[in-house]
C-alpha positions as CSV (number, residue, x, y, z in Angstrom):
1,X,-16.0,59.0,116.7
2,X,-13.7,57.7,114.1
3,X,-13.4,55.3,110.8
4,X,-11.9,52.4,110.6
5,X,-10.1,51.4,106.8
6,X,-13.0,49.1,106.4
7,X,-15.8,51.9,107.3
8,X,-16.8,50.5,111.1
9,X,-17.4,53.3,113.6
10,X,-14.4,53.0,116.6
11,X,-16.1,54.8,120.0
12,X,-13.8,57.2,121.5
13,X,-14.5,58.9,124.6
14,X,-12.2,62.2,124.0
15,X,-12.1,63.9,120.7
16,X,-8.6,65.0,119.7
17,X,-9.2,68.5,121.2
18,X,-10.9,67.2,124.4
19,X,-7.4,64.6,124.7
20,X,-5.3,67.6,123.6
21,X,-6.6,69.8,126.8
22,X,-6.2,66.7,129.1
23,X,-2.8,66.0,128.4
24,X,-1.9,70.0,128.5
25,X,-3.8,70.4,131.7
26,X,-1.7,67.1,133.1
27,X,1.5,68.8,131.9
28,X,1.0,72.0,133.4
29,X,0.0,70.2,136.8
30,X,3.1,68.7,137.0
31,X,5.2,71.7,136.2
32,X,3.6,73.6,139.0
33,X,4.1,70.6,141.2
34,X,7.9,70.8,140.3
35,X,7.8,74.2,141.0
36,X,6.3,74.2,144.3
37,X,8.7,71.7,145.1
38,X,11.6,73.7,144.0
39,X,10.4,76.3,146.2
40,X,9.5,74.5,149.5
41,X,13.1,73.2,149.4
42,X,13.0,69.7,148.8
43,X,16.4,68.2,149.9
44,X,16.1,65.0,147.4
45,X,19.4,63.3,149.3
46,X,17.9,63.4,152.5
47,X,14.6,61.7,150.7
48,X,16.9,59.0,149.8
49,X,18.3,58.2,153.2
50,X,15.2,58.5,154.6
51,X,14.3,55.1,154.8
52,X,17.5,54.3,156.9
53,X,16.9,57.2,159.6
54,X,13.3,55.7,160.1
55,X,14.5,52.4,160.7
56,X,17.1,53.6,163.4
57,X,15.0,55.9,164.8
58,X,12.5,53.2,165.5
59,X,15.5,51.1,167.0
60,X,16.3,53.6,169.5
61,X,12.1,54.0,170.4
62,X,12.2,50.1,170.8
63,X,11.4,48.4,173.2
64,X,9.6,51.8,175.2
65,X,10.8,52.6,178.5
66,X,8.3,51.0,180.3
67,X,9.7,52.0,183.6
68,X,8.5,55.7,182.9
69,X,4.8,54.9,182.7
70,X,3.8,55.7,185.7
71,X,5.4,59.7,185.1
72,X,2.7,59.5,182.2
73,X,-0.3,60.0,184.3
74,X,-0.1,63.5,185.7
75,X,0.8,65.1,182.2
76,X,-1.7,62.7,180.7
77,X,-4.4,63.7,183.4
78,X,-3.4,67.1,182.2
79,X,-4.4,66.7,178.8
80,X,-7.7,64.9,179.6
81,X,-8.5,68.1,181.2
82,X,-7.4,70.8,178.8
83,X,-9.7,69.0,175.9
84,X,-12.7,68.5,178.6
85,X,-12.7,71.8,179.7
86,X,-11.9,73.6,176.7
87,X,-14.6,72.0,175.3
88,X,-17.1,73.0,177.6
89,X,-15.9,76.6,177.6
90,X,-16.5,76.5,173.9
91,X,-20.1,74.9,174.4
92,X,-21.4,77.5,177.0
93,X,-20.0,80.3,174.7
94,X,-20.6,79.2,171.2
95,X,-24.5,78.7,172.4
96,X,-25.6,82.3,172.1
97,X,-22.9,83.0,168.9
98,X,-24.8,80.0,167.4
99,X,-28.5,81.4,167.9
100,X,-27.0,85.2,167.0
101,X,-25.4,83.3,163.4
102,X,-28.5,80.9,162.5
103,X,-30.9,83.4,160.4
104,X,-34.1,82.4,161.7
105,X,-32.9,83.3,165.7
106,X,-30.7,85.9,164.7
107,X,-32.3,89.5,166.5
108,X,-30.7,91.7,163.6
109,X,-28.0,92.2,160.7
110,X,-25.7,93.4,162.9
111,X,-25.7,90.5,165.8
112,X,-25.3,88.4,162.9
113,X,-22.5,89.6,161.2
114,X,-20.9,90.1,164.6
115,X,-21.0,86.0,165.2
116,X,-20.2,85.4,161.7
117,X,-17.1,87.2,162.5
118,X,-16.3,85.5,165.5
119,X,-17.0,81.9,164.2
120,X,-14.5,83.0,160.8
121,X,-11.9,84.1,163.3
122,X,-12.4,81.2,165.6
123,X,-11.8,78.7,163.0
124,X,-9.2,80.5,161.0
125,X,-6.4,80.5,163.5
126,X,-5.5,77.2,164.6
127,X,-4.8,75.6,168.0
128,X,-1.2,75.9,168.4
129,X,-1.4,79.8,167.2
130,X,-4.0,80.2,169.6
131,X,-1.8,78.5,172.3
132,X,1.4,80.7,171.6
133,X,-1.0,83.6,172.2
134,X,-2.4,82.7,175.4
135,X,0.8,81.8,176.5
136,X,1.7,85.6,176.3
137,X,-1.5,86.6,177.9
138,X,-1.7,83.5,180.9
139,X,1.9,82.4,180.8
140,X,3.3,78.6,179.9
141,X,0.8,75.6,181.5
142,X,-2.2,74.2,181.2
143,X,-4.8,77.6,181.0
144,X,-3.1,78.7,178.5
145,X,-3.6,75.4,176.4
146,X,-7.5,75.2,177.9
147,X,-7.9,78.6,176.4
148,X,-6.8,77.6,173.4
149,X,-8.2,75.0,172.8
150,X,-12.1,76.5,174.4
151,X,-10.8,79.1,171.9
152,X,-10.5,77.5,168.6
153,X,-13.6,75.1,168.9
154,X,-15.6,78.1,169.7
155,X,-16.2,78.4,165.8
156,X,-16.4,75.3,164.8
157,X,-19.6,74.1,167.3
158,X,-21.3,77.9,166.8
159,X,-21.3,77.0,163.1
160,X,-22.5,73.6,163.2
161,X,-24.8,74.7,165.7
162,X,-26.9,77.4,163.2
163,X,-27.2,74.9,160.4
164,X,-28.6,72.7,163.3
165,X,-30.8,75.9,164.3
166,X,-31.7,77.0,160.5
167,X,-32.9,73.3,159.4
168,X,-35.8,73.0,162.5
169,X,-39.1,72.4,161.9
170,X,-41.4,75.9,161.9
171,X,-44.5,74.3,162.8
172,X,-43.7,73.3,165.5
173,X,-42.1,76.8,166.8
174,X,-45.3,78.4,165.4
175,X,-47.3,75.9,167.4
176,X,-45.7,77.4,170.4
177,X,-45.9,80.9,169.6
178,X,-49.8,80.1,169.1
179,X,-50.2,79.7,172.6
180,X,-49.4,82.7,173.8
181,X,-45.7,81.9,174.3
182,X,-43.0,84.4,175.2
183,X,-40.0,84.9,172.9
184,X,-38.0,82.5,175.6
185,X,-40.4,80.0,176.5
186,X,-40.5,79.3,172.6
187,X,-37.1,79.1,172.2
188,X,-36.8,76.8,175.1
189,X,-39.7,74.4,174.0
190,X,-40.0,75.0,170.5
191,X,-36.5,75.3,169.1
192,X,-34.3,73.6,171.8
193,X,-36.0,70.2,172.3
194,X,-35.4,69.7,167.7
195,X,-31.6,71.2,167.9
196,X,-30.4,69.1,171.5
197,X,-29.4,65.7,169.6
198,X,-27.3,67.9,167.2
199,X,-26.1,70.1,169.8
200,X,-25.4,66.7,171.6
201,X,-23.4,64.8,169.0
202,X,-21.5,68.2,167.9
203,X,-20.1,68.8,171.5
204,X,-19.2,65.2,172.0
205,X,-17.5,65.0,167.8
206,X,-15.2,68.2,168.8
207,X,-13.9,67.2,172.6
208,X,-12.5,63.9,170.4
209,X,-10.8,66.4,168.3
210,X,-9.7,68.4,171.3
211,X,-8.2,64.9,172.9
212,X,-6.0,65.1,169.8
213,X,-5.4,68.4,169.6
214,X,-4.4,68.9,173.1
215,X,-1.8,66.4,173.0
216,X,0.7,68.8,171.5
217,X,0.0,71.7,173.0
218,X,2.9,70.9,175.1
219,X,4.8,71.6,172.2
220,X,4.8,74.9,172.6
221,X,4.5,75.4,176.1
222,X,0.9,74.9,176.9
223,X,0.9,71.8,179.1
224,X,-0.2,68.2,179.0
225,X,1.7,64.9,177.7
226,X,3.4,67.5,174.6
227,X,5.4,68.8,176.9
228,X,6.9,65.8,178.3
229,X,6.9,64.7,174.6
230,X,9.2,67.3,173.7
231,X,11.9,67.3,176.7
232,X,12.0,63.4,176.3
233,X,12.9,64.5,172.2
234,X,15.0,67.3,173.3
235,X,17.0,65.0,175.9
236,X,17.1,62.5,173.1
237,X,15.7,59.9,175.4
238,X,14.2,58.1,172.3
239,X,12.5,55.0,174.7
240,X,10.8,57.2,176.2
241,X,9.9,58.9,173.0
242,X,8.5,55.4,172.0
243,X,6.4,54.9,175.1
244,X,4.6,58.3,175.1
245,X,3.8,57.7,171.2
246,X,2.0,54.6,171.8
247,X,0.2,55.9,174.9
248,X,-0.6,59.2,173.0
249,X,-2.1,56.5,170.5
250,X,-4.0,54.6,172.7
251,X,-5.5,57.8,174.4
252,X,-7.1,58.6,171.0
253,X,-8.2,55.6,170.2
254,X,-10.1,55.3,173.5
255,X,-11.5,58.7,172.9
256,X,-12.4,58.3,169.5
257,X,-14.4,54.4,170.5
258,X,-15.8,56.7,173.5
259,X,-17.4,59.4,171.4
260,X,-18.6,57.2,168.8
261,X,-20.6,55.3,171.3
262,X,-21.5,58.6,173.1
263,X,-23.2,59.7,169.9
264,X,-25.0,57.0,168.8
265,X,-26.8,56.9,172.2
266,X,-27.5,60.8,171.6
267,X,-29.0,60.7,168.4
């Protein structure tokens, strides 16, 4: 609050000090911004002609080579089956890490720091790591980028999967303990039938990311339409370059319109 010459109260929503803070807490944002940029290397003359390289590289992608569609569909085919099966490897293992991580399935401390583990270093490394491993172990092509890809998504669906376990309803577990249940028959009636629509929507959310994801895989080796991506960039073959983008685009898209309609008819 403040005083005006003639006495009226003037509403301020900082005091000095509180505006004093802000401002220094702006400043010293920016400085470490500036410094970050210093050190990641920013080459401010190539920001400035930036403008004029996206334009002609968007010359030389247009109009696609339309010609080379049909040399789309095997590598795309590829693709499509890297993310399907990768995410059902990840399903069929995550499924016992999940019931091992959830606390009220878990058997013991140690099975569940065990899963923990595996869900943190499932999710910490990502997809393209995990390919240029697997490419060592398998060898360039498509198992190594299924592995991968089965590999990295076997964290992120056991971890959505035990909060899905955790949040269940007891009574109704306890209703089928009641009757004389065994320790499977109750997870199959009691706990499966509340957890399947999220087990449902989860699998189906993550094999759209893995449509994504395993589009540039090929990148590094692993198969599927990134490969043909990157010896069309390499060759400089830029309308071809064009007509892979936009079909790489359309593949997510139909993916993406796919699962969402998927998972509103699950849950």
């Amino acid at each position: 609050m403040g005083d005006t010459a003639v006495g009226a109260r003037v509403w301020r929503r900082y005091s000095p000090a509180q505006t004093a803070a802000r401002w220094s807490a702006e400043l010293a944002l920016a400085v470490v911004t500036a410094l970050m940029l210093w050190h990641v290397g920013v080459r401010w003359e190539y920001l400035a002609d930036a403008p004029a390289q996206v334009g002609d590289l968007l010359g030389r992608m247009l109009p696609p080579e339309w010609a080379f569609a049909g040399s789309l569909l095997h590598p795309l085919a590829q693709t499509i089956n890297i993310a399907t099966l990768g995410t059902a490897g990840a399903i069929v293992l995550s499924l016992p890490i999940a019931f091992f991580a959830a606390l009220n399935t878990t058997p013991g401390r140690v099975a569940y720091a065990l899963a923990r583990v595996v869900i943190v270093v499932s999710r910490s490394v990502d997809t393209l790591i995990w390919a240029l491993v697997f490419i060592i172990v398998v060898g360039p092509g498509s198992l190594a980028g299924t592995l991968a890809v089965a590999m990295r998504s076997i964290g992120f669906l056991a971890k959505l999967f035990a909060e899905g376990i955790e949040e269940i309803d007891r009574g109704q577990v306890e209703a089928v303990t009641a009757t004389g249940a065994s320790r499977l028959a109750t997870l199959l009636y009691g706990i499966v039938p509340q957890v399947k629509p999220v087990f449902l929507g989860v699998s189906i959310y993550r094999w759209d990311i893995n449509i994504r994801e395993s589009t540039v895989l090929g990148l590094v080796g692993a198969g599927g339409i990134g490969f043909t991506l990157n010896d069309a960039i390499l060759g400089l073959e830029w309308a071809r370059v064009g007509l892979i983008i936009l079909v790489v685009l359309a593949v997510v898209l139909l993916s993406e319109a796919v699962s969402a309609l998927a998972r509103r008819r699950v849950t």
